[in-house]
LOVEXKE-961023 format. One record per atom (N, C-alpha, C): residue in one letter; x, y, z negated. Coordinates in steps of 0.1 Angstrom, whole numbers, plus 2048, in hexadecimal, padded with zeros to 3 digits. Each point is the difference from the previous one (the first is absolute). Layout:
AXYZ ...
//
This chain:
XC428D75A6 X7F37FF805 X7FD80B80A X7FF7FA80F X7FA80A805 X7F58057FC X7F580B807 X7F78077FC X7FE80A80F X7F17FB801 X7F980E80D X80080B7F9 X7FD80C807 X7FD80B7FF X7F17FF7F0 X7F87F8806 X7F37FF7FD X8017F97F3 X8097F77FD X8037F97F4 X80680C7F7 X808806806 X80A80A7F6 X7F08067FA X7F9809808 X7F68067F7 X7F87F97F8 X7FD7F7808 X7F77F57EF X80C7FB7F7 X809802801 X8078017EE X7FE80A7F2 X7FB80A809 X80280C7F2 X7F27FD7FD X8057FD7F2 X7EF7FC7F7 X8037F17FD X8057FB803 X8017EE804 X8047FE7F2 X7FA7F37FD X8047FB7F1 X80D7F9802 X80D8047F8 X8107F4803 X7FD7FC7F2 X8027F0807 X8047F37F5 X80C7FF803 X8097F77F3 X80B7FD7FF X8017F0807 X8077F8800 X8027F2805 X7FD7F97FC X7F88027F5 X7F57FC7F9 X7F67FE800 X7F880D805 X7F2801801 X80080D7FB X8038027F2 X80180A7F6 X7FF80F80E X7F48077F8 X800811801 X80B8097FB X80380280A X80F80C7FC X7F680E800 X7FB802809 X7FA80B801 X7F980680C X80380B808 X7F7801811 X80C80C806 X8017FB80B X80980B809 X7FC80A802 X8118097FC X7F780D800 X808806810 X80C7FF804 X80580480A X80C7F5808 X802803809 X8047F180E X80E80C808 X80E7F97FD X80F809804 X7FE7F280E X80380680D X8067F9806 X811808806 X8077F3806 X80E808801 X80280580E X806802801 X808807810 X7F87F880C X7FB7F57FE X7FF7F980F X7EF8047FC X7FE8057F5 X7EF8007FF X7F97F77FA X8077F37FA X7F87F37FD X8008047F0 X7F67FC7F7 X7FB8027F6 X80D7F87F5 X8068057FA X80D7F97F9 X7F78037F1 X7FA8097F7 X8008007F6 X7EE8097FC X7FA7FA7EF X7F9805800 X7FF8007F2 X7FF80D7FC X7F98057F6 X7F27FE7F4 X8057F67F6 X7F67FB7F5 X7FD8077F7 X7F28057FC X7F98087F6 X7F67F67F4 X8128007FB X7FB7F87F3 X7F98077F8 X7FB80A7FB X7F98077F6 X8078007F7 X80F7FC7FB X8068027F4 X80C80E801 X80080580B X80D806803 X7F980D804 X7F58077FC X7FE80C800 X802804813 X805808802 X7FF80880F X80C7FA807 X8027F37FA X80B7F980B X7F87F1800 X80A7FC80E X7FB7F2808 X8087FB801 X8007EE7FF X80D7FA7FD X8027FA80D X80D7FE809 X8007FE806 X8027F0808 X7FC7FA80A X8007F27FF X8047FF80E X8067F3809 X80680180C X7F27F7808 X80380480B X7F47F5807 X8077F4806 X80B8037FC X8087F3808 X7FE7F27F6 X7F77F6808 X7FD7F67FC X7F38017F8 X7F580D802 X7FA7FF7FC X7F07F980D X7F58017FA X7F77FE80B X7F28057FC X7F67FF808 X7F78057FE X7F27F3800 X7F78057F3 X7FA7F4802 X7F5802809 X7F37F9805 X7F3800806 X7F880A7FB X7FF8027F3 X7FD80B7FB X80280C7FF X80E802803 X80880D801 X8098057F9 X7FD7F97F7 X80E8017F3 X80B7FF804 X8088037FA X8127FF804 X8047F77F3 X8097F7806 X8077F67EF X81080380B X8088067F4 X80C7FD801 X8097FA7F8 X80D7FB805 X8047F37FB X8067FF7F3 X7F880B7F7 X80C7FE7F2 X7F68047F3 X8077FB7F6 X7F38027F4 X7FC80B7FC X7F78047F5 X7FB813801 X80A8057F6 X8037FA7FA X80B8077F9 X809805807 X80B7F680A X80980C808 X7F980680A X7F3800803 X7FA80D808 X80480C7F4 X7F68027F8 X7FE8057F8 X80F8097FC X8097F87FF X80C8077FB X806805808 X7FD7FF811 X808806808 X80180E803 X80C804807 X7FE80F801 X7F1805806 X80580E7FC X7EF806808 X80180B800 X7F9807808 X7FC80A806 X7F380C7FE X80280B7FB X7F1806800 X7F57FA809 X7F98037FA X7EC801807 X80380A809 X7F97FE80D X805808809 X805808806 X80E7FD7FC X80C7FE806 X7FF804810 X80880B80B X8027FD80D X80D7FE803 X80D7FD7F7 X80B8017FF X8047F2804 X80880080B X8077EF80A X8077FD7EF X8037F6802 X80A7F87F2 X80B807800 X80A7FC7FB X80E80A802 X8057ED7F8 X811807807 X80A7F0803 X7FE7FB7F1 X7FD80A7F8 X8037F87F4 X7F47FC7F7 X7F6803806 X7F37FB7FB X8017F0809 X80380280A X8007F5808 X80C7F57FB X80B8027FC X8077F87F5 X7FC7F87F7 X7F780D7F6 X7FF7FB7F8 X7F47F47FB X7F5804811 X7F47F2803 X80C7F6800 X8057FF809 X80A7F4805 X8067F67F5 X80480C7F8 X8057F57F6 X7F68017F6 X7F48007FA X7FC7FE7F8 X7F77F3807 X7FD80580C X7F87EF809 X80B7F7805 X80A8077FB X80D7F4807 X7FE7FB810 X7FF809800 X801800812 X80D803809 X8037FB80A X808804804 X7FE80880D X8088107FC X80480B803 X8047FB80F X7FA80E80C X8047FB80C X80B80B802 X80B7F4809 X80A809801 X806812805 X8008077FD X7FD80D80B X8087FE811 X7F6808806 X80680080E X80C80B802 X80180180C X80B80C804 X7FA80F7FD X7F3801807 X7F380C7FC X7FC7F87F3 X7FF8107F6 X7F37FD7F9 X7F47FD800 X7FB7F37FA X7F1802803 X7F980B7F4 X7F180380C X7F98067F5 X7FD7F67F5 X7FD80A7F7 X7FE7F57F1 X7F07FE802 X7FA7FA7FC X7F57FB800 X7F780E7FB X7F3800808 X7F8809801 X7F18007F9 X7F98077F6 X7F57FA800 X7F87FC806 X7F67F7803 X7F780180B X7F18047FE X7F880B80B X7F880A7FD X7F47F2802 X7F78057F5 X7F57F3804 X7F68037EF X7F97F5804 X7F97FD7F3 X7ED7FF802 X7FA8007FA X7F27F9803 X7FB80A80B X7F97FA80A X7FB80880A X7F17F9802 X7FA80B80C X7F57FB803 X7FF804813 X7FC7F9803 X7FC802812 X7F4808804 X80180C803 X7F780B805 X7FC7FF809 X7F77F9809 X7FA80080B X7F1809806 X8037FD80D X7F480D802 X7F87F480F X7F2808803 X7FE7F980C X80180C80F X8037F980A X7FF808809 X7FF7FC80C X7F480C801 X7F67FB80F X8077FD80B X7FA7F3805 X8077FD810 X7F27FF808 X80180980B X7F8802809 X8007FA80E X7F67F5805 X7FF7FC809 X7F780080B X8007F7809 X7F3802806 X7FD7EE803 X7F47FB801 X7FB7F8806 X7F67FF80A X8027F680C X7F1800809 X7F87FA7FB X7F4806801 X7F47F6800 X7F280080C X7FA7F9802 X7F77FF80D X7F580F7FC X7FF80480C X7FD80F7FD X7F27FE80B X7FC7F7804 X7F77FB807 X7FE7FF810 X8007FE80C X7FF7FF80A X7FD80580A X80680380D X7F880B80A X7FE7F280D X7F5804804 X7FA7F9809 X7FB80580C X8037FB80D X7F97FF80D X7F37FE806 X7F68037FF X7F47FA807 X7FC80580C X7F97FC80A X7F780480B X7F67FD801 X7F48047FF X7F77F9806 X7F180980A X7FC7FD806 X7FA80080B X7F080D7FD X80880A806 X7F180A7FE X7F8805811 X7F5800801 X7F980180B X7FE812805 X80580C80C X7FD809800 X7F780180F X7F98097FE X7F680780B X80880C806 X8027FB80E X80E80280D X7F3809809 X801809803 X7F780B807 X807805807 X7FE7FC812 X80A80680D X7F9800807 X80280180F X7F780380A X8097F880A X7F980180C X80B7F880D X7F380480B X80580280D X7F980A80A X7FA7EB808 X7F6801803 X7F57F780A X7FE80880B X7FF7F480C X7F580380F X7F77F8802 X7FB80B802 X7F37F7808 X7FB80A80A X7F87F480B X80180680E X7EF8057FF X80180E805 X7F18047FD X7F6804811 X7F67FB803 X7FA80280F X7FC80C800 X805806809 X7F980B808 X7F77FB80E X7F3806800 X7FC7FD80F X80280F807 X8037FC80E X803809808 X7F87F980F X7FD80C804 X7F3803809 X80780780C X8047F9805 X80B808810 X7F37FC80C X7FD80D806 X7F880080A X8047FC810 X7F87F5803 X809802811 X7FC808807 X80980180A X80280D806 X8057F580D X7FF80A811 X8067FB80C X80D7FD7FC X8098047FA X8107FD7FD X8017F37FC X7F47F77F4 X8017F87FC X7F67F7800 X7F77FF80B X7F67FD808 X8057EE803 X80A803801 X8027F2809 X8007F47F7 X8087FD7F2 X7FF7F87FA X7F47FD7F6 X7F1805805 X7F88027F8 X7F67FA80C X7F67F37F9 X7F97FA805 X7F0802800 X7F6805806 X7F57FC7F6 X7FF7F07FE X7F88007F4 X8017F27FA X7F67FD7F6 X7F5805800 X7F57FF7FA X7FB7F57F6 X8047FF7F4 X7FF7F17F6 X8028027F3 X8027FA7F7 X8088007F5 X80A7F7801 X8078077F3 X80E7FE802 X8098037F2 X8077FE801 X80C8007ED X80E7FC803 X80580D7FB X811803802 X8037FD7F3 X80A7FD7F8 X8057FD7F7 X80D8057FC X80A80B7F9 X8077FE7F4 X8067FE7FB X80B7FC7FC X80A7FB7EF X7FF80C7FB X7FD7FE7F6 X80580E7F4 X8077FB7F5 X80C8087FD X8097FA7FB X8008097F0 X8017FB7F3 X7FF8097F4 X80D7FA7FB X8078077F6 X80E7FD7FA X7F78007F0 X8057FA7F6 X7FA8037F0 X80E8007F9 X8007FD7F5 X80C8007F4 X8037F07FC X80D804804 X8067EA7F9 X8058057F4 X8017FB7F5 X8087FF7F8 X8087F67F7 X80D7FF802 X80C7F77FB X8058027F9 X8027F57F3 X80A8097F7 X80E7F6803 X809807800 X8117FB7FC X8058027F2 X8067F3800 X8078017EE X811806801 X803809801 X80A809800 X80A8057EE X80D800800 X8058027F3 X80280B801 X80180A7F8 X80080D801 X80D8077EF X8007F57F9 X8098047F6 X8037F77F6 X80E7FE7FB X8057F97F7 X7FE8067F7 X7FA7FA7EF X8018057F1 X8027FB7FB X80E8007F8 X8087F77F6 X80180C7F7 X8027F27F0 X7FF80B7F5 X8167FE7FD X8028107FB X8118017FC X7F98037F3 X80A8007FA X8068057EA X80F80A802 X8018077FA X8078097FA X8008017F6 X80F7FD7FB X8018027EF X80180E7FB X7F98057F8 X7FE80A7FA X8098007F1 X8098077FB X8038027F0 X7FC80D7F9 X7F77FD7F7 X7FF80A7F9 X8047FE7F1 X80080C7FC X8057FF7F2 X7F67FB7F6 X7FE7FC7F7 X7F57FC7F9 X8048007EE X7FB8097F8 X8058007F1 X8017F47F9 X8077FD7F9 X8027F57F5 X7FE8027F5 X7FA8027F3 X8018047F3 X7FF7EE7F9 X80B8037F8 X8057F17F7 X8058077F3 X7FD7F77F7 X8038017F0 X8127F5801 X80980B7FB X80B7F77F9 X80A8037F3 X8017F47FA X8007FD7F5 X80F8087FD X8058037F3 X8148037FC X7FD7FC7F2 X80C7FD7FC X8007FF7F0 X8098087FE X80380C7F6 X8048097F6 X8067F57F5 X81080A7FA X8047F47FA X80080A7F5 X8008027F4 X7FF8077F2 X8097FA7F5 X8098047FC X8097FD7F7 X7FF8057EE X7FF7F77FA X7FB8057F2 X8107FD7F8 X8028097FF X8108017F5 X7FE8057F8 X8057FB7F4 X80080B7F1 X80680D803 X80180A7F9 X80780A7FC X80F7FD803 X7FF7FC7F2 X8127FD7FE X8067FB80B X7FB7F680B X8057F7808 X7FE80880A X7FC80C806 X80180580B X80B80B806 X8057FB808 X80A807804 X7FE810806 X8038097FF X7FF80C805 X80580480A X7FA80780D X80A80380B X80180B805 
//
């Protein structure tokens, strides 16, 4: 029977039935061999004091529930060789014999290299320690609008600009024999006349452009604090006395 990584750990504790149904007892430790695949496991029948009987996984399976039934009745579980209660010691050739023929198995032939002998495997009820951890992002959101307008204000414009105007003087030139001659008596009335010419102020306006005003943006980054709550779980192990190992 193969077996994940993840399966091997949910065996220790696991109830083994025989091919029956029948309760042999609960796994106490899981040997796999040289290539790493789980070949053998250890049954804690409660009759054998600080040993575990041992039982092969070959041809064994696992149910929906998690139980292990392997293929033979509880009596030859029961009677099979065995091993201390935690045990870190790989099998030796002759423990491994003597499973073989008591399950009547047949013995794989040796290679040219020795293989390693089958190794315990480290494992047994666990729990998943998780923690949370902040991920920091950014999002846009509409931050409101910048806008354009013009519109039309009236100012009081105060300048000057130079005018003519033609102003009379009378002048009184006396004749004299020099200038006797173009001078008539002429006794009457009479009226000479004038243009007088005055300048005043025009004023014109022209619609002239005088400047382009468009709105730019510049992105600015600033740093800005985050404060967030995150969660971890602490894992605490309650072992008896007797059962705790010292290091």
């Amino acid at each position: 029977m193969r077996l994940t990584e993840q399966q091997v750990r949910s065996l220790y504790g696991q109830d083994v039935q025989d091919r029956s149904g029948a309760t042999i007892g609960s796994v106490g430790q899981v040997w796999a061999d040289a290539a790493g695949e789980p070949t053998w496991v250890s049954v804690k029948t409660g009759v054998m004091g600080h040993h575990e009987s041992m039982a092969p996984l070959q041809a064994a399976r696992m149910q929906d529930d998690g139980r292990l039934q392997v293929g033979y009745d509880k009596a030859t579980v029961r009677s099979a060789p065995s091993v201390e209660t935690g045990t870190d010691q790989p099998l030796t050739a002759d423990q491994l014999t003597q499973l073989y023929q008591h399950y009547q198995l047949q013995q794989q032939a040796p290679t040219r290299q020795p293989e390693q002998p089958p190794q315990r495997m480290r494992g047994g009820p666990e729990v998943v320690r998780s923690e949370e951890r902040l991920r920091v992002g950014t999002e846009t959101e509409p931050a409101g609008a910048a806008r354009l307008r013009k519109h039309v204000v009236t100012e009081n414009v105060h300048t000057a600009v130079p005018v003519e105007h033609d102003e009379v003087n009378v002048v009184h030139e006396p004749i004299t024999a020099a200038n006797r001659g173009d001078a008539r008596p002429d006794i009457r009335d009479d009226q000479r006349e004038m243009e007088l010419r005055a300048e005043h102020p025009v004023v014109a306006k022209d619609q002239v452009p005088v400047e382009r005003v468009r709105l730019d943006k510049d992105e600015v980054v600033e740093e800005e604090p985050v404060n967030a709550q995150v969660r971890r779980e602490l894992v605490d192990a309650d072992v008896p006395d007797r059962a705790r190992r010292n290091r």
